[in-house]
C-alpha positions as CSV (number, residue, x, y, z in Angstrom):
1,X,-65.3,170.5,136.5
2,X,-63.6,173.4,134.8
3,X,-62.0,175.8,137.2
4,X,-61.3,179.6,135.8
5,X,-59.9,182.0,137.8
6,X,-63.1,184.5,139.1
7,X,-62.1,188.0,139.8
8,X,-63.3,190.8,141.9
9,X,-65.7,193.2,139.6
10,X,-64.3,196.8,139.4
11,X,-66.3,198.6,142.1
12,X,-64.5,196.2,144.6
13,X,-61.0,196.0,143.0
14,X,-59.4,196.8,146.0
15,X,-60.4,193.6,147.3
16,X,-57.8,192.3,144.4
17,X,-54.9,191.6,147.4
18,X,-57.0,188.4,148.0
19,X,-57.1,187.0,144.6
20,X,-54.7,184.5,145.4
21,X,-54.0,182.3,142.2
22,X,-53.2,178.3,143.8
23,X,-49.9,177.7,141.8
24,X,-48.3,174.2,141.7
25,X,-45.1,173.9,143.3
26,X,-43.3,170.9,142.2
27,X,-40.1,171.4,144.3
28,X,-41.1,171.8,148.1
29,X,-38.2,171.7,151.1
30,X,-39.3,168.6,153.4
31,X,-38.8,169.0,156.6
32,X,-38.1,165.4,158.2
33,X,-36.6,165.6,161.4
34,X,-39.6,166.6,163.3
35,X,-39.5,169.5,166.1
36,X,-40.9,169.2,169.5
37,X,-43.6,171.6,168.0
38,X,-43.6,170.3,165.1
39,X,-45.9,167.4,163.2
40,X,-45.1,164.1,164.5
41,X,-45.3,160.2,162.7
42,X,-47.3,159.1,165.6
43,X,-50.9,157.2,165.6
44,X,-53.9,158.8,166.7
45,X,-56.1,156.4,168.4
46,X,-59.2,158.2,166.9
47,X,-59.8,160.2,164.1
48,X,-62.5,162.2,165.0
49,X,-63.1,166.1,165.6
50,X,-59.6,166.6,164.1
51,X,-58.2,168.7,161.0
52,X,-56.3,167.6,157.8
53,X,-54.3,170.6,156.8
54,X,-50.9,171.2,153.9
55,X,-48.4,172.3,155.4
56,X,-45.8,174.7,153.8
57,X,-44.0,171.5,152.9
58,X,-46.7,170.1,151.0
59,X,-47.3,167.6,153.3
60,X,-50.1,166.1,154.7
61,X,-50.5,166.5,158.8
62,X,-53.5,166.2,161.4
63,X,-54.4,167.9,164.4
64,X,-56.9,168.1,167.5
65,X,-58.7,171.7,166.8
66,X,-56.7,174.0,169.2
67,X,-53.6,172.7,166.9
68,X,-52.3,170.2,169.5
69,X,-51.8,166.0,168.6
70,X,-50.5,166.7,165.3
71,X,-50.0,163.8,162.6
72,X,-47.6,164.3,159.7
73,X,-49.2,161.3,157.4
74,X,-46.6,161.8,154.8
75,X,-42.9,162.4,154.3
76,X,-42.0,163.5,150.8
77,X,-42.3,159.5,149.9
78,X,-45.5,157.8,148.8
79,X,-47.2,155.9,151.8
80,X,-47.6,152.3,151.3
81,X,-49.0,149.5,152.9
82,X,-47.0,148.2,155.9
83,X,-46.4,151.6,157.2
84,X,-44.2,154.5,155.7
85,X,-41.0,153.7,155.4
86,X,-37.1,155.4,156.0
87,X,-36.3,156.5,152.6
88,X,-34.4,159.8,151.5
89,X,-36.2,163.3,151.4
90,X,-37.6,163.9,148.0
91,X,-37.9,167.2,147.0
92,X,-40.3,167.2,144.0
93,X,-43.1,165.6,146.0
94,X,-46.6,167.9,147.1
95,X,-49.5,166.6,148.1
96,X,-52.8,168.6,148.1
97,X,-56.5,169.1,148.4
98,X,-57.4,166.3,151.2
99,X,-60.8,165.1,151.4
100,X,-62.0,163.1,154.5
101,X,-63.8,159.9,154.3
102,X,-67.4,159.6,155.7
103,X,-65.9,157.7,159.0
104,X,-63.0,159.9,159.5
105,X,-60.9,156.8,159.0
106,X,-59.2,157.2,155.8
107,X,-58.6,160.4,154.0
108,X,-58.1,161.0,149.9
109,X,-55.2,163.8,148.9
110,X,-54.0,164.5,145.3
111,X,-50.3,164.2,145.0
112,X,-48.2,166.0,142.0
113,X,-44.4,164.1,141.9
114,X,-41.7,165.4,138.9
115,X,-39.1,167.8,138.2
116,X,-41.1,170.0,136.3
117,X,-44.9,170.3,134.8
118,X,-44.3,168.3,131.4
119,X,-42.9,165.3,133.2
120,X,-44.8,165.3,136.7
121,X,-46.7,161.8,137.3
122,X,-50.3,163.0,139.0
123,X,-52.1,160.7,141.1
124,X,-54.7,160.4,144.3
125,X,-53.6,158.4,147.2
126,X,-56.1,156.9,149.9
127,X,-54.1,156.9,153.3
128,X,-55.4,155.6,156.9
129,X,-56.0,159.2,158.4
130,X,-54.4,157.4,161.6
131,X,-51.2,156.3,160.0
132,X,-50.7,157.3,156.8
133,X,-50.6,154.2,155.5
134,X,-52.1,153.6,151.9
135,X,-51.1,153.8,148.4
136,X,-52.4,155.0,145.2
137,X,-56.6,154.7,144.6
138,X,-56.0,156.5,140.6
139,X,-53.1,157.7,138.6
140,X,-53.7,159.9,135.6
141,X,-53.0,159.0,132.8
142,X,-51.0,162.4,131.7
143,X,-49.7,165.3,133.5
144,X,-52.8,167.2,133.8
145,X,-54.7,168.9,136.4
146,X,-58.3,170.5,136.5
147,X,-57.0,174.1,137.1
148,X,-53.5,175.2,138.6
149,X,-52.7,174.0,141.9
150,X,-55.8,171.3,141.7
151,X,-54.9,167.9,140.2
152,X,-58.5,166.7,140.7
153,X,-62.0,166.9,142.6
154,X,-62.8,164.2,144.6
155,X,-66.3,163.3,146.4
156,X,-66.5,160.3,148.6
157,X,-69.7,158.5,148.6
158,X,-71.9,158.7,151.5
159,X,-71.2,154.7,152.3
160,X,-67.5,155.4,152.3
161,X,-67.1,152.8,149.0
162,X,-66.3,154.9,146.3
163,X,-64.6,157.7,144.9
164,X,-65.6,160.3,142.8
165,X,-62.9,161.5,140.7
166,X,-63.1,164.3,138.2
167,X,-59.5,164.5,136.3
168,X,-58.4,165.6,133.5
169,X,-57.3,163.3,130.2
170,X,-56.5,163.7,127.3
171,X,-59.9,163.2,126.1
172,X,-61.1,166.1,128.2
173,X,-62.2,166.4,132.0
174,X,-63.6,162.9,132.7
175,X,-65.4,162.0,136.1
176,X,-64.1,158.5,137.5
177,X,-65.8,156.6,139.7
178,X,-62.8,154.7,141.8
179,X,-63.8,151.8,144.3
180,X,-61.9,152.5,147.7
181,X,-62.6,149.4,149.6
182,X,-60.0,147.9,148.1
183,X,-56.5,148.1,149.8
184,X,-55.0,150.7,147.6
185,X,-51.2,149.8,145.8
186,X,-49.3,153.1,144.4
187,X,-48.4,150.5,142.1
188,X,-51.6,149.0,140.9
189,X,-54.5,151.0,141.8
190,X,-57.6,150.0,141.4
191,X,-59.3,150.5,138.3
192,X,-61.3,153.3,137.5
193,X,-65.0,153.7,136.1
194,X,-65.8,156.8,133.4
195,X,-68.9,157.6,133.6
196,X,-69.1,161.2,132.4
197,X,-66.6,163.4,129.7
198,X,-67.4,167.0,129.7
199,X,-66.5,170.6,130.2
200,X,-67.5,172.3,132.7
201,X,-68.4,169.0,134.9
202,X,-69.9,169.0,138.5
203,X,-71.3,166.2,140.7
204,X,-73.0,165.1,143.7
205,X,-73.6,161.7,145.2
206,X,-77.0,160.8,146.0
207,X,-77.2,160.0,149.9
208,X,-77.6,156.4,149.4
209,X,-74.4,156.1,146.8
210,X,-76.3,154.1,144.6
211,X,-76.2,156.9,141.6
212,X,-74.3,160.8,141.1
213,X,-76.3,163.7,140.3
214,X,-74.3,164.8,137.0
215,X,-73.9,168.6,135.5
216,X,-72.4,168.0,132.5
217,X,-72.0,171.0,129.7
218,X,-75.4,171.8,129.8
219,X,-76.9,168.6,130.7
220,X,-78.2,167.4,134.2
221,X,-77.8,163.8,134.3
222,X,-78.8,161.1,136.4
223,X,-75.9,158.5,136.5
224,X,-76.5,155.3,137.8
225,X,-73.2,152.8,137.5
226,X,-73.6,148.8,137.5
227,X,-69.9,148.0,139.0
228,X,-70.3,144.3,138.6
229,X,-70.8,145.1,134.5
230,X,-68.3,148.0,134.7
231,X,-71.6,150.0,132.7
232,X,-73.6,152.6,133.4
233,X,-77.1,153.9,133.2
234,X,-77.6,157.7,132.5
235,X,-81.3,159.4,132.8
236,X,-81.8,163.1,131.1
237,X,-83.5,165.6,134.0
238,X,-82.4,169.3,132.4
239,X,-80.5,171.5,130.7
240,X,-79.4,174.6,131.8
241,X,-75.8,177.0,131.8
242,X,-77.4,178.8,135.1
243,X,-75.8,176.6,138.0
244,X,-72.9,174.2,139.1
245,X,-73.8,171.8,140.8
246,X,-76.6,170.0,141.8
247,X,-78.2,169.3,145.3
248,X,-79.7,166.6,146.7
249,X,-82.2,166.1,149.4
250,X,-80.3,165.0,153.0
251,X,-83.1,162.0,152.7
252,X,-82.4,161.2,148.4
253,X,-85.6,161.5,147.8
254,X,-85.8,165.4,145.9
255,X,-83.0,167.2,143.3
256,X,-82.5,170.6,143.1
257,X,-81.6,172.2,139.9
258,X,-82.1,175.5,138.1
259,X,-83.0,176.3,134.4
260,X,-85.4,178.1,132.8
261,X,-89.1,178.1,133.4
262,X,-91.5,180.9,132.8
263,X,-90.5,184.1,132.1
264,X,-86.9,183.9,133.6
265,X,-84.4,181.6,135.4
266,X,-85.8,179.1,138.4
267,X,-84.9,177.1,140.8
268,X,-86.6,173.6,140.7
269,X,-87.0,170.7,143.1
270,X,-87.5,167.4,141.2
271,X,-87.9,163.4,142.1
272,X,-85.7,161.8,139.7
273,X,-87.1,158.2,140.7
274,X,-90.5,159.4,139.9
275,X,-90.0,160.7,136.8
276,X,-93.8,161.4,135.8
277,X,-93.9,163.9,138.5
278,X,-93.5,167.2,137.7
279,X,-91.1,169.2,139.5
280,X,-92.2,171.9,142.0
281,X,-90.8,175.3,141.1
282,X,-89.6,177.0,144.5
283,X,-88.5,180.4,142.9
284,X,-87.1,183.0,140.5
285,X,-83.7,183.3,140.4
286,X,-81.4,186.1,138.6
287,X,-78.3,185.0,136.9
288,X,-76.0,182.6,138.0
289,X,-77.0,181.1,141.4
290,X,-75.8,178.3,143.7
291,X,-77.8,176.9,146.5
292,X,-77.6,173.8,149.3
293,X,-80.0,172.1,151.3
294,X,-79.4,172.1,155.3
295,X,-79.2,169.5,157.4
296,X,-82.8,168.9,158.3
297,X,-83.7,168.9,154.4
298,X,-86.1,171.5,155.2
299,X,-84.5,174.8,153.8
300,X,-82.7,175.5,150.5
301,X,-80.4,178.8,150.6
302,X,-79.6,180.3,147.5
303,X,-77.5,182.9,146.1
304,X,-77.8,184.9,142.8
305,X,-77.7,187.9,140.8
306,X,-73.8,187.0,140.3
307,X,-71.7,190.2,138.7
308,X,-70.3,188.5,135.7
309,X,-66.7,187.5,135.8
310,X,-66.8,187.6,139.3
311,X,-67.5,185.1,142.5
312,X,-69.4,186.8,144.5
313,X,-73.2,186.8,145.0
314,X,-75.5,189.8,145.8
315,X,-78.6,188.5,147.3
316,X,-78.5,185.3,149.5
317,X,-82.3,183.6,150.5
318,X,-83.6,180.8,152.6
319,X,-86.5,178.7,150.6
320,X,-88.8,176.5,152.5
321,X,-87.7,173.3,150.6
322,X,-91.6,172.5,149.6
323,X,-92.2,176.3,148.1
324,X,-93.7,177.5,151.6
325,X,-91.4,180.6,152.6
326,X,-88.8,182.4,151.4
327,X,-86.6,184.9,153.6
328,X,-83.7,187.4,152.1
329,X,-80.4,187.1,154.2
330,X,-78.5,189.8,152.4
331,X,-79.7,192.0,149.7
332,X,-76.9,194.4,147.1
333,X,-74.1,192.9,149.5
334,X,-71.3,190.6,148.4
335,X,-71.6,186.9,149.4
336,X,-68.8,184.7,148.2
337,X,-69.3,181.8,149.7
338,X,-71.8,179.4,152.2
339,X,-71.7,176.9,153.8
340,X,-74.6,174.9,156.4
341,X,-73.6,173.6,159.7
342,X,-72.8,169.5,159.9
343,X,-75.7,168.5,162.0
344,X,-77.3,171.9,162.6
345,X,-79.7,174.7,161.3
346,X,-77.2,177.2,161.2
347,X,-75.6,179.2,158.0
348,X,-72.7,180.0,157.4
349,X,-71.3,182.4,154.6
350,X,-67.7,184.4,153.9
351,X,-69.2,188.1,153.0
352,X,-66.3,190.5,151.2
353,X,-65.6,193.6,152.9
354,X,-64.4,195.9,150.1
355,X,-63.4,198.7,152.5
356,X,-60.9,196.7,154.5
357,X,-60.2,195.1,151.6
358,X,-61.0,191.6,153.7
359,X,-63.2,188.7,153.8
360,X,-65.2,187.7,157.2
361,X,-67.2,184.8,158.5
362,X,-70.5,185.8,159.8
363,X,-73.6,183.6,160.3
364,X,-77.5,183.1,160.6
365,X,-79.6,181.3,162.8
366,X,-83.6,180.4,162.8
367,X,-84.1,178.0,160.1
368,X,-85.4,175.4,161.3
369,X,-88.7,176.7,161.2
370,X,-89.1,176.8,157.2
371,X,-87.4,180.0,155.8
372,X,-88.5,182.0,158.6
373,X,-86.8,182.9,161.8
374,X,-84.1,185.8,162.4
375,X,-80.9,186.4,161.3
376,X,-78.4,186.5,163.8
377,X,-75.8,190.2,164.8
378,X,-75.0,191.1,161.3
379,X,-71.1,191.2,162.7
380,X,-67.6,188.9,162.2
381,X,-67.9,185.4,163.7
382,X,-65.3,186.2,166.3
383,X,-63.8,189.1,165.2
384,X,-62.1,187.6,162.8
385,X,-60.9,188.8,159.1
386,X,-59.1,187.2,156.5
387,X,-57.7,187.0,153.2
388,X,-57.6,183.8,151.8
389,X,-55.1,181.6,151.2
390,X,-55.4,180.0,146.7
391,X,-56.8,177.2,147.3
392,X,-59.0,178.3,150.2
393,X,-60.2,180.7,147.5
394,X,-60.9,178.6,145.0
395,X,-62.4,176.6,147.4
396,X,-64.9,179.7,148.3
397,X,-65.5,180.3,145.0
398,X,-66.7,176.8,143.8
399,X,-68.1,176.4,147.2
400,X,-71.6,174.5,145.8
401,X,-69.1,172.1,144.8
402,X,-66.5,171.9,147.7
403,X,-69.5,171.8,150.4
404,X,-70.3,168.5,149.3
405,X,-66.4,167.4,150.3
406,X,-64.7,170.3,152.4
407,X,-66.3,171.5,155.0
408,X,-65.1,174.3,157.2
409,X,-67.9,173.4,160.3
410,X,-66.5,171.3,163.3
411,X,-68.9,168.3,163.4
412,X,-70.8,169.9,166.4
413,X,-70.8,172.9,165.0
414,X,-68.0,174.6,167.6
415,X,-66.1,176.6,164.8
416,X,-65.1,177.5,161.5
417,X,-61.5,176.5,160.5
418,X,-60.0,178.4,157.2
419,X,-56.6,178.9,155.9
420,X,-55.1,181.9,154.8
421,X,-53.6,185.3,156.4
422,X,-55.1,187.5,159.6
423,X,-55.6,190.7,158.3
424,X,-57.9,192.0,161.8
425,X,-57.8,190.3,165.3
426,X,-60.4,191.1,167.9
427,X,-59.7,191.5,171.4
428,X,-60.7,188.4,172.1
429,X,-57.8,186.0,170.2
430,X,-55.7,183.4,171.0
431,X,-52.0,183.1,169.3
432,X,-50.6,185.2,167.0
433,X,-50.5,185.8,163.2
434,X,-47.1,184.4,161.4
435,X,-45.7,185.1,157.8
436,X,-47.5,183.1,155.2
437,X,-50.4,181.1,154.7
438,X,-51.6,179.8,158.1
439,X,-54.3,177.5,159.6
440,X,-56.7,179.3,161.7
441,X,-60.2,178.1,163.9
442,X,-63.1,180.3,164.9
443,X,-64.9,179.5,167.5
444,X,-68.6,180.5,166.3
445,X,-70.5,180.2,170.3
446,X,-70.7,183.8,171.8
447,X,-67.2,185.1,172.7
448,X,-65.9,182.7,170.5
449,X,-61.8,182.9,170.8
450,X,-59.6,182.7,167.5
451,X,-56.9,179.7,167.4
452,X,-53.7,180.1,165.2
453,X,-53.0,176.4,165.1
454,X,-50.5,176.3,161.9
455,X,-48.7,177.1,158.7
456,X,-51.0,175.4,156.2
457,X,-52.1,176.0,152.8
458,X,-55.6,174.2,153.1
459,X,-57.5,173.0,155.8
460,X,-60.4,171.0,156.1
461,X,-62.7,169.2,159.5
462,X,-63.5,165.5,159.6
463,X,-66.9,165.6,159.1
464,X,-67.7,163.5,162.3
């Protein structure tokens, strides 16, 4: 996965305040003695319905939702097995971009350690989400990262066994396929599978991990790895320049891609283990587009007619996921980003407001029922507006890709957690807006109350 930069178009360049660039900082102040505040090295019984955030340090940490129990998993020194241990501060340690595991009890983050760019050793570290504890799962091989601020993407699998791992090498940006049931050494981590090279490179895991659907280039690939050979299978399904990522079914059993058919662009719902079916065409599509199933595996929403250059969508859709119904969320507005509640049937999407030169969560209801249904108060979840922290940006802006691994939804749906700065408070808030990036949660029921829980760079919800 190649990550660019997306900008604003021109009729919204005042929106340009929010076009945060994610820069890698390689010295970072770490603040040890903890605060009675502040993030604490204590155990958390359970990880569940909590929040993995980086803090300002560039430090991992965990908290209940309303920002209370928090966990600072790291110190500025690698985690290893036996616990983390009393060793001096180290100033040239960040670690970003964590990724929960499927059962909340482990989670993946990227860490960048060196005195400067050229000589910094990258590498992702698998860490009990309870403790900290853990060591390295893959160490690049150079100093490279996918795009500034972002040493890798990483996907778990559904069965919490693997790790997808797109880097970059020397060779080019590789996807790895890392086993994580392994206890992890910083020192000898376990050794990775390549099973794709390629630029620009996206992935999903099918739900039963047993294969990754692959956008390679132009290529959508079925990869299917054989760990006890260390060898891999790879079956053809389409080309196309049109989409990112793929999407599969919630059940495995149907792909979604787009590419052309017809007279223009489509998007296209395949079997990829029955091969000699044809796949169904669900609809025309203009541009670029992006698109995720829900939760049910009933509805596809879709976004398209992209302004070149730029993230943002203009027309956002519900399919029927068998070609049924079709229903138009927003039409000539800008959509940046969307994301579909955990274990729900409701939509969530970040629309740009080019007036207030802001961005906003809002959300729509009624899909369970096909693409039909109605759209919820076309107003702020909560009030609240926002401009983005850089990696929350990114995040929204490759957000076919981060769905699959960062998901702003509480498990049951409660609220909406995002990092960046205030920019509006409703009347209805609690705590108050500090200087620099901070942590906030939205609660998305009616008269749902805003929660500043803390400074943080990122922030994503276990996803049970």
């Amino acid at each position: 996965m190649v990550l660019t930069a997306p900008r604003i178009p021109a009729d919204v360049s005042r929106c340009s305040t929010i076009l945060v660039a994610a820069v890698v900082a390689l010295s970072v102040v770490v603040a040890c003695a903890p605060d009675p505040g502040g993030a604490q090295n204590n155990e958390v019984s359970m990880t569940i319905n909590r929040i993995a955030y980086i803090d300002t340090d560039g430090q991992l940490v965990t908290s209940n939702p309303d920002g209370s129990g928090r966990s600072l998993l790291t110190t500025g020194a690698v985690a290893r097995a036996g616990g983390i241990l009393a060793q001096p501060q180290r100033r040239d340690t960040m670690y970003s971009w964590p990724v929960w595991a499927p059962d909340g009890s482990r989670i993946a983050v990227s860490l960048l350690r060196g005195d400067s760019p050229s000589e910094a050793q990258v590498s992702l570290h698998s860490l009990e989400s309870s403790t900290g504890v853990g060591g390295a799962a893959f160490v690049n091989e150079a100093p490279l990262t996918i795009a500034e601020g972002t040493p890798h993407y990483v996907q778990w699998s559904p069965d919490g066994q693997k790790l997808g791992v797109t880097a970059a090498t020397p060779e080019g940006l590789t996807l790895f396929v890392v086993d994580a049931t392994s206890e992890p050494q910083s020192d000898s981590p376990n050794p990775p599978l390549a099973v794709q090279r390629g630029a620009p490179l996206y992935f999903d895991w099918s739900p039963d991990s047993a294969s990754l659907a692959v956008h390679s280039n132009e290529d959508v690939l079925l990869v299917r790895p054989d760990y006890e050979t260390q060898q891999f299978s790879v079956q053809p399904l389409a080309q196309s320049r049109s989409f990112r990522t793929p999407a599969w079914s919630p059940d495995g059993s149907r792909l979604a891609w787009s590419a052309p058919g017809g007279d223009s662009e489509a998007l296209w719902v395949g079997r990829p283990d029955q091969p000699d079916d044809a796949a169904l065409r669900l609809a025309e599509v203009e541009g670029a587009c992006a698109f995720l199933w829900s939760a049910n595996g009933e509805v596809i929403a879709v976004a398209d007619r992209q302004i070149a250059g730029s993230p943002a969508y203009r027309r956002l859709r519900l399919l029927a996921g068998d070609g049924s119904a079709e229903r138009t969320i927003k039409e000539d507005d800008w959509v940046l980003g969307f994301f579909w509640e955990p274990q729900g049937d409701r939509l969530a999407w970040v629309a740009l407001n080019p007036e207030e030169r802001t961005m906003e969560w809002r959300i729509d209801a009624g899909q369970t029922s096909g693409a039909g249904g109605e759209a919820t108060e076309d107003t702020a979840v909560g009030g609240f507006r926002f401009s983005p922290s850089g990696e929350t940006f990114l995040m929204l802006a490759f957000f076919d890709q981060y769905a699959r691994s960062h998901s702003p939804w509480a498990p049951d749906g409660s609220g909406l957690v995002v990092s960046g700065t205030q920019q509006y408070l409703s009347e209805r808030r609690n705590g108050s807006s500090g200087g620099g990036s901070r942590v906030y949660v939205v609660e998305t029921g009616e008269g749902g109350e805003l929660h500043d829980i803390a400074n943080g760079s990122m922030a994503v919800w276990s996803t049970r």
